[in-house]
N, C-alpha and C positions, 0 to 999 in steps of 0.2 A: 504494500500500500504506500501512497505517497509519492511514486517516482515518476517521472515524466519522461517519455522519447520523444524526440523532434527528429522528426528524419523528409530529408528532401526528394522532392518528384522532378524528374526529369522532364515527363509531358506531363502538364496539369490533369489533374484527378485521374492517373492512372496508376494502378498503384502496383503493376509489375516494375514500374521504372522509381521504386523506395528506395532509398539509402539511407541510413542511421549515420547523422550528423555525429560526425566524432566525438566533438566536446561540444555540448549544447549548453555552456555557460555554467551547467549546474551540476554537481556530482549528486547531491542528494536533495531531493526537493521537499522531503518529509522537515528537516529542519533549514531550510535556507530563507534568507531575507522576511519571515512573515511578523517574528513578533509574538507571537503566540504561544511561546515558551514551552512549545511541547512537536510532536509532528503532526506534519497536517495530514487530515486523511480525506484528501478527495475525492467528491464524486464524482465532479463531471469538470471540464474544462470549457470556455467559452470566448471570444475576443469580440473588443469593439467593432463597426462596421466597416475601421481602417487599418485594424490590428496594432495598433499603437497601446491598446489595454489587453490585456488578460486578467481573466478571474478563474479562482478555482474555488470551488465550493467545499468546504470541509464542516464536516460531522462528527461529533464528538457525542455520544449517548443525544441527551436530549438537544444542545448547544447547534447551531446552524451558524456560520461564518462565510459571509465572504472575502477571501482574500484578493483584494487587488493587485494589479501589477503594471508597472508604465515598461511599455518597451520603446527602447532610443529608436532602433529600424522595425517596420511594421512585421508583425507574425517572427520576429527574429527572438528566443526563448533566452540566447546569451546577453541580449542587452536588458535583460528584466531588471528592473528598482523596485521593491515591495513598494504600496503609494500608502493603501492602507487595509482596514482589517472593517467587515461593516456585520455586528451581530443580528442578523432577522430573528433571534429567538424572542426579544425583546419588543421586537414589532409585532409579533402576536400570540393568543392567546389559546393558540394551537399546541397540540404535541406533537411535535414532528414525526418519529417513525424510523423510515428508511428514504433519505432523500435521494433521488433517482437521476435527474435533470435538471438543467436550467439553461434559459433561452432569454433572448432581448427579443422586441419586436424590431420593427423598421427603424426607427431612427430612439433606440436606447434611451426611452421614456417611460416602455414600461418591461418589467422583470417578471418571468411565470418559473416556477421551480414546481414539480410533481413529485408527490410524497406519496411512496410506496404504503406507509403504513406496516407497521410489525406483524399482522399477519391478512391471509386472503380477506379484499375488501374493508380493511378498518382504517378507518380513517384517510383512506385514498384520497386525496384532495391535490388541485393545483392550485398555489397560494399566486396571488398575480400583487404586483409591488407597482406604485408609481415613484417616478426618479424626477423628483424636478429640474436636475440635471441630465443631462442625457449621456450615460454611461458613467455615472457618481453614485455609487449605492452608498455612499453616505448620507444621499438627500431621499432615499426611501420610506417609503410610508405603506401600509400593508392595504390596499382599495378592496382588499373580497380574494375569496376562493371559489372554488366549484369543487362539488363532491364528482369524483369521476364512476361516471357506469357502464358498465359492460356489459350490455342488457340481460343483467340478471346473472351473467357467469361470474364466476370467480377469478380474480388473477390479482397478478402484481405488474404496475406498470413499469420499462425500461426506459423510456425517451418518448419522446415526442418531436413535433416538425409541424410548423406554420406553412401552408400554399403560398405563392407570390404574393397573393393580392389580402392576405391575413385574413379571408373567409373561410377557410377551411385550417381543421388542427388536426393532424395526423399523429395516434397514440398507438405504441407496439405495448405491449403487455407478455408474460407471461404465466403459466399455469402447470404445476406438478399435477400428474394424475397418474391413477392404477394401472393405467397403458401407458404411459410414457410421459414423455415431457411435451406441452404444447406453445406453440408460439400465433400471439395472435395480431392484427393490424386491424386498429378500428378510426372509420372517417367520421368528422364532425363536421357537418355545418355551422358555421357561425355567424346566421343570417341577423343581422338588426329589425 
């Protein structure tokens, strides 16, 4: 837990042309630059819409933190500055669970993190945050959640993904069962 690869694509998004970036600034990312006096155990990773930030999200039992991070050259992991540390457990009144994801919308205003919850369907929820900065989760504020459904089946969510046009929200999920393991994809409308 805690370590980062940064490896470069020869042709954009193909990922037979990967190579693992020798030295990617950081030997170990569980104690580097955060401040948090402990390692961080992240769950998902995420960048501004010019890659100049990075965040990673760490979880600690109940604690939710996002760590920030300035990068000198965009999407470059060896130029990382910690900027700062932004606790959402304090923004709500929620228990967190098992936090899965997190995503910015279009222009880094508003924040949605999906919480698996400690076991099938409890407390699934996607907490959505407003930024009155755009990509500053220090200026977060928790606007609501949505209980997530899976019409009626049980699982635990992995990620999620917005369509272009942020009306549609695409959620992958998972589910253990007595025949095996399943994996499922479900579409949302998100009509106004």
């Amino acid at each position: 837990q805690g370590k980062m690869n940064a490896h470069t694509l020869s042709t954009p998004f193909d990922l037979t042309t990967a190579t693992q970036v020798a030295d990617d600034g950081v030997s170990d990312w569980r104690t580097y630059l955060h401040g948090l006096g402990r390692s961080v155990r992240s769950h998902d990773i995420t960048f501004n819409s010019d890659g100049t930030k990075m965040f990673l999200v760490d979880v600690l039992k109940t604690q939710v933190t996002v760590v920030e991070y300035n990068l000198s050259t965009a999407y470059d992991t060896s130029t990382a500055t910690h900027n700062q540390n932004t606790d959402l457990t304090s923004l709500t009144s929620f228990s967190w669970g098992v936090l899965q994801a997190m995503k910015f919308d279009d222009d880094g205003t508003r924040m949605y993190i999906i919480n698996a919850g400690t076991s099938a369907n409890a407390n699934v929820k996607m907490y959505v945050f407003k930024l009155s900065t755009a990509y500053d989760t220090s200026t977060a504020s928790h606007a609501g959640n949505w209980d997530v459904s899976f019409d009626g089946a049980t699982g635990a969510p992995l990620d999620f993904a917005f369509g272009d046009s942020g009306m549609k929200l695409y959620l992958t999920s998972y589910k253990a069962t007595p025949e095996g393991d399943d994996d499922y994809t479900y579409e949302y409308d998100l009509s106004c």
